[in-house]
C-alpha positions as CSV (number, residue, x, y, z in Angstrom):
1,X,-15.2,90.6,43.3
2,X,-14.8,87.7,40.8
3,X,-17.6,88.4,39.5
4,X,-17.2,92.1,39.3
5,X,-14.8,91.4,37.2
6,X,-16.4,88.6,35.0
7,X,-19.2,90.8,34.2
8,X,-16.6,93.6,33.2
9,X,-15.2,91.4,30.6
10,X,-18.1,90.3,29.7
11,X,-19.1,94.0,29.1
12,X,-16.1,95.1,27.5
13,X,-16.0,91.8,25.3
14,X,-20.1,92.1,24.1
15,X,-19.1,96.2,23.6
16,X,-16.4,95.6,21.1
17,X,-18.5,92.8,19.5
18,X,-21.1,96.1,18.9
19,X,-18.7,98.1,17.9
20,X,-17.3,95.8,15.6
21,X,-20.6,95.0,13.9
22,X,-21.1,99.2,13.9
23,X,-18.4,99.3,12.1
24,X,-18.6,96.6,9.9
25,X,-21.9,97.8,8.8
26,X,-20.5,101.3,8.1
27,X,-17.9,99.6,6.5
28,X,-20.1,98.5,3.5
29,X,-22.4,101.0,3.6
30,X,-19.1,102.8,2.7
31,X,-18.3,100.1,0.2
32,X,-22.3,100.1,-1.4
33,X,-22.5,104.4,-1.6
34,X,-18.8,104.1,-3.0
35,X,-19.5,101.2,-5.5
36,X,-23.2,103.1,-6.5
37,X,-20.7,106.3,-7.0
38,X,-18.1,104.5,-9.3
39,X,-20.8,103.2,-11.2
40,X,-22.9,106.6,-11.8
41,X,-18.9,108.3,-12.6
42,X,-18.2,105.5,-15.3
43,X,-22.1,106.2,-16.6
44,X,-21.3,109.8,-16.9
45,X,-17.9,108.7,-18.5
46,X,-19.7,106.6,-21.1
47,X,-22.0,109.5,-22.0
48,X,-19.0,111.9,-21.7
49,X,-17.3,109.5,-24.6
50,X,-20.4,109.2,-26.7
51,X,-20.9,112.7,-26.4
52,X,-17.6,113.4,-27.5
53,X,-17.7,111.3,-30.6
54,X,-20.3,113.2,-31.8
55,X,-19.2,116.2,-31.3
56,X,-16.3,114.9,-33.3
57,X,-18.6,114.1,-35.8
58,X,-19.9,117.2,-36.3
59,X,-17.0,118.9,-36.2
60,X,-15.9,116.7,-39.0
61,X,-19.1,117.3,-40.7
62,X,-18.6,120.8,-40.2
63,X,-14.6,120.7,-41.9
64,X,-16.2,119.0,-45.1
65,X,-18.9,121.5,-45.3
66,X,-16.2,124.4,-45.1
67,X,-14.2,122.9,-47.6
68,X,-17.0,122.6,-50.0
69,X,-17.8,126.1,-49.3
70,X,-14.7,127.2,-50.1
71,X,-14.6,125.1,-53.8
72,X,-18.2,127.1,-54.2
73,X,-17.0,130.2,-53.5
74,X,-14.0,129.5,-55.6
75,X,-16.6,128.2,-58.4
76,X,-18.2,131.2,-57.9
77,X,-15.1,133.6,-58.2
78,X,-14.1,131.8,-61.3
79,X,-17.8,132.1,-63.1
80,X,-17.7,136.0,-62.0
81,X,-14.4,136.5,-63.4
82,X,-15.7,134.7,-67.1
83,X,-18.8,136.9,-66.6
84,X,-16.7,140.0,-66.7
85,X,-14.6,139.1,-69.2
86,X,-17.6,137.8,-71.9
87,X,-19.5,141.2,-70.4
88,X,-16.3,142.8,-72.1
89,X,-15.9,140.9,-75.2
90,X,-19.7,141.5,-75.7
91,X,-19.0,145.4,-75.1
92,X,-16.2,145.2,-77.7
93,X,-18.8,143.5,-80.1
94,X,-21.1,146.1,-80.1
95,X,-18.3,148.7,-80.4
96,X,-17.2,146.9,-83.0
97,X,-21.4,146.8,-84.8
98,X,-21.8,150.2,-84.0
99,X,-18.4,151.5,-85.7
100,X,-19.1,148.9,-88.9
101,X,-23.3,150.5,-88.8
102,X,-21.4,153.7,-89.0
103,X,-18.7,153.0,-91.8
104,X,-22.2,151.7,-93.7
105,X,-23.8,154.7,-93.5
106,X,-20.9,157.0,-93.9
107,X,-20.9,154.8,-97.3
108,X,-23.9,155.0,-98.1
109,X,-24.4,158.9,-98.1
110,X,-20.8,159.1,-100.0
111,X,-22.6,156.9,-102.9
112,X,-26.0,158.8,-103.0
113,X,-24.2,161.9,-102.9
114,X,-21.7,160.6,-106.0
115,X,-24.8,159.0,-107.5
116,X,-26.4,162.9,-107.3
117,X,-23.6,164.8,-108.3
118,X,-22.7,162.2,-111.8
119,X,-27.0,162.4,-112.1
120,X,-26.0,166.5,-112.1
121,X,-22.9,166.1,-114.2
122,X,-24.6,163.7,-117.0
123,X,-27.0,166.7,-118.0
124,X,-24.2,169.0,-118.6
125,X,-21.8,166.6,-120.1
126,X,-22.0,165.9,-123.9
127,X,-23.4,162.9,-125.1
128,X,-19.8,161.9,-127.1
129,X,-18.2,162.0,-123.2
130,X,-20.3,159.9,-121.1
131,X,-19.8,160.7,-117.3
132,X,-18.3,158.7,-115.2
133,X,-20.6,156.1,-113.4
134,X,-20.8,156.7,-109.7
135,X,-20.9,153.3,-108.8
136,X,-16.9,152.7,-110.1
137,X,-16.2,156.0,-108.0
138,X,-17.5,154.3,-105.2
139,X,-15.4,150.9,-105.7
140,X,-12.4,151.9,-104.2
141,X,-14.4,152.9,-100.7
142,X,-16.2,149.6,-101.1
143,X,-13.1,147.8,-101.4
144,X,-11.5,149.6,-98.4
145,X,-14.9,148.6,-96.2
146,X,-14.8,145.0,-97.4
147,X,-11.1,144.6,-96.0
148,X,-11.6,146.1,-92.6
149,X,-15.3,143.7,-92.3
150,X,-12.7,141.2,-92.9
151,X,-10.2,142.4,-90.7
152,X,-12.9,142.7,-88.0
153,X,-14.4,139.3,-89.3
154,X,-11.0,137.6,-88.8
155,X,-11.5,138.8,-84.7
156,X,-14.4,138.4,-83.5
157,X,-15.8,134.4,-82.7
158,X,-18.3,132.9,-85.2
159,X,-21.3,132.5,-84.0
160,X,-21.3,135.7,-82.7
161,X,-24.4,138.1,-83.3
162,X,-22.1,141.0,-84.9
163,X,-20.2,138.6,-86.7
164,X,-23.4,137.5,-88.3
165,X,-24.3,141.0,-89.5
166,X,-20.7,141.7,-90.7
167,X,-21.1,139.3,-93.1
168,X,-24.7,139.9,-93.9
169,X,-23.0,143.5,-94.9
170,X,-20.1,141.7,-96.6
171,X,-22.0,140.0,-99.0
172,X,-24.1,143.1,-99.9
173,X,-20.9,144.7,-100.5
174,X,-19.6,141.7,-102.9
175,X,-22.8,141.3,-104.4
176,X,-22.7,145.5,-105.4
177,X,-18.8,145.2,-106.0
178,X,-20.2,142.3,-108.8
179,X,-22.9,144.4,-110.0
180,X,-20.5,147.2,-110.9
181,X,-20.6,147.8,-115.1
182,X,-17.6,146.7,-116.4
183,X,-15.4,149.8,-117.8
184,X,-16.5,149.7,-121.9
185,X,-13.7,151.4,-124.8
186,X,-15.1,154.1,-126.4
187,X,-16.8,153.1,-130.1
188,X,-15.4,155.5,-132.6
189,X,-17.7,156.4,-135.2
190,X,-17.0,154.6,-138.8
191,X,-17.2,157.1,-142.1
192,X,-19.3,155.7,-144.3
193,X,-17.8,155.7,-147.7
194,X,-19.2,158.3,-150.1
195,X,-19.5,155.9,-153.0
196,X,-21.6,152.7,-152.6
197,X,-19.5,149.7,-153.4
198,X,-19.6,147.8,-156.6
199,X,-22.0,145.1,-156.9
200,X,-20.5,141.5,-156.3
201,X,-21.0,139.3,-159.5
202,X,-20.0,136.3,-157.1
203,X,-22.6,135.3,-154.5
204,X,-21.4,135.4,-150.6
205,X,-21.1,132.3,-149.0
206,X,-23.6,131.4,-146.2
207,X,-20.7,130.5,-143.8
208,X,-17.3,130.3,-143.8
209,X,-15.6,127.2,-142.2
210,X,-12.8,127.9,-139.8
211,X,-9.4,127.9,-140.2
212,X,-6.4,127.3,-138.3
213,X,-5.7,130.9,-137.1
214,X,-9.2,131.2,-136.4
215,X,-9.2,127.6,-134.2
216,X,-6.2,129.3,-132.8
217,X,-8.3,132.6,-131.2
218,X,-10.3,130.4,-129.7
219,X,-10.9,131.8,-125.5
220,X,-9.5,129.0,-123.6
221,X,-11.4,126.8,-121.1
222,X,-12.7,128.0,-118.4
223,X,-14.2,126.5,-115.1
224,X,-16.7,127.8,-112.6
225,X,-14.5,129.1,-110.1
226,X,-17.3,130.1,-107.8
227,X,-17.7,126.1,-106.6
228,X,-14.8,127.5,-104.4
229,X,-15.8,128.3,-101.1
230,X,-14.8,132.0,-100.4
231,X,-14.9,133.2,-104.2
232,X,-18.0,134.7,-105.6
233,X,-18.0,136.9,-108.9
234,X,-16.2,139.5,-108.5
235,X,-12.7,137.3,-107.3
236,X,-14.0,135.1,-110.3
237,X,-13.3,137.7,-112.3
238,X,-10.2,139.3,-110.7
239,X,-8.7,135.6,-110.9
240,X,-9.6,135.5,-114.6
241,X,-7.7,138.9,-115.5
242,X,-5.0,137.0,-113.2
243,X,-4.7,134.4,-115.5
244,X,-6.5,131.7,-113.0
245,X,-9.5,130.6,-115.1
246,X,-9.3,126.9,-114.4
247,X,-9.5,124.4,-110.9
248,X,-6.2,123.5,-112.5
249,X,-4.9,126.4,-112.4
250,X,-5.8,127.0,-108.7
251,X,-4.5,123.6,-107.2
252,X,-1.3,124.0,-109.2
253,X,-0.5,127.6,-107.6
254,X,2.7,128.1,-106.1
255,X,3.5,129.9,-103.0
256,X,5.2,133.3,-104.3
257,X,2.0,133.4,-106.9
258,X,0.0,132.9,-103.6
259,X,1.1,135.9,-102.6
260,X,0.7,137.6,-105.7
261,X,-2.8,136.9,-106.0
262,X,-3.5,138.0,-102.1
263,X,-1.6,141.6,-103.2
264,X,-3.8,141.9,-105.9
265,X,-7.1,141.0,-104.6
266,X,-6.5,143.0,-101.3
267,X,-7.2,139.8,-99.2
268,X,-4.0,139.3,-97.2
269,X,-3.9,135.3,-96.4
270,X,-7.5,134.6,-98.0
271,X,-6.0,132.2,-100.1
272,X,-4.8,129.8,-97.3
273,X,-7.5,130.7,-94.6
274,X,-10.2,129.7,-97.4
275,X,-8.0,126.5,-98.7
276,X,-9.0,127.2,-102.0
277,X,-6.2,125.2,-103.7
278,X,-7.3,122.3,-101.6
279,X,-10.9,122.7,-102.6
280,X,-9.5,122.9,-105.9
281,X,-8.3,119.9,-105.7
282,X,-10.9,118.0,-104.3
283,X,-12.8,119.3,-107.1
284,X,-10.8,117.9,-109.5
285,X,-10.6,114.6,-107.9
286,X,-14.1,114.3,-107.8
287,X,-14.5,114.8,-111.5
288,X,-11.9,112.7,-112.6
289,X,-13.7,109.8,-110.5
């Protein structure tokens, strides 16, 4: 019986040293598979972070490529909007060319028909009553063209194409305006005396030296007002029959007789836009150096 029940300890005791080493190795098998997990989960973390950083890159990336997209398409806008607006100044140009083309040849056919018509009238007319020439008809109309070129000159930019032709057709128009025969007084006819004078027993002197009075008629000085930028020969002369005939007189205009001159030579403001009485005086500084 004792030994009965030594061998049933001894059973019991060697099971539950079994068991225990069963469980013991379950135990870290456990511990391994749950270590070999925890690593492989902070793997996949790491990749999960890495990935995620570069997603956040990109989608940084892809912020700084919408906002230069947008200042393009902005850009863009803004360059489309100038289009249009030089697309319409260029329209108004050629508006402008074609309207000034017309006034040209509206003019023109006014002064070949006037040049036909005084051709017409100069066979009729008596040779005592000279007809009128048809190129003074014509001044007034040339006159009122040469304002509005300036008028359109004065708006549209400089280096424009129809700017270029306006004053192509301006000068053609100044350099007819100084072509223009000047308007001549009548010559009377003199009677010849019926009786031939006596003869002179005194023999006429080869010259005569003059005097005072005639020192006095003398035309006074004049200066080449063309050096002026902006006047040319016709203003020459209207400036002359004003009573401007030096660079003197010019730089020492004041400004009521400013505005005098721009009334009578139908050139509103020329006289400051051009700067003639500064050129004027440059002028004369230069010669008195």
């Amino acid at each position: 019986m004792l030994w009965f029940l030594v061998g049933l300890v001894a059973g019991v005791v060697g099971a539950g040293l079994v068991l225990q080493r069963l469980c013991d190795r379950r135990v870290s098998e456990t511990e391994e598979r749950v270590a070999a997990e925890l690593a492989r989960a902070r793997a996949e973390a790491r990749d999960a972070d890495q990935a995620h950083a570069e997603t956040k890159q990109q989608l940084l990336a892809l912020q700084l490529r919408f906002q230069s997209l947008e200042a393009e398409l902005e850009r863009t806008q803004k360059e489309a909007t100038a289009a249009r607006h030089r697309l319409a100044s260029q329209e108004d140009l050629e508006r402008a060319l074609r309207e000034a083309q017309a006034t040209i040849a509206r003019l023109e056919g006014e002064l070949s028909a006037l040049r036909a018509g005084s051709s017409a009238r100069a066979a009729s007319e008596s040779p005592a009553q000279p007809p009128p020439s048809p190129a003074r008809s014509a001044e007034p109309a040339m006159r009122a063209e040469l304002r509005a070129l300036e008028a359109k000159l004065a708006m549209l930019p400089a280096g424009s194409s129809a700017a270029a032709l306006l004053k192509q057709r301006r000068a053609e128009l100044v350099a007819k305006l100084a072509e223009l025969p000047q308007p001549v007084e009548p010559h009377l006819p003199v009677e010849r005396e019926e009786h031939p004078p006596a003869p002179r027993s005194e023999p006429l002197p080869t010259a005569i030296a003059p005097g005072p009075a005639a020192q006095g008629d003398a035309p006074p000085p004049r200066d080449d007002l063309k050096l002026i930028k902006g006047i040319g020969p016709v203003l020459e002369r209207r400036l002359n029959e004003l009573g401007i005939r030096t660079l003197a007189d010019l730089a020492a205009l004041s400004p009521e007789r400013v505005k005098e001159i721009d009334a009578a030579i139908d050139f509103p403001g020329r006289v400051e836009r051009e700067r003639w009485i500064e050129q004027a005086k440059e002028l004369l500084a230069r010669r008195s150096e």
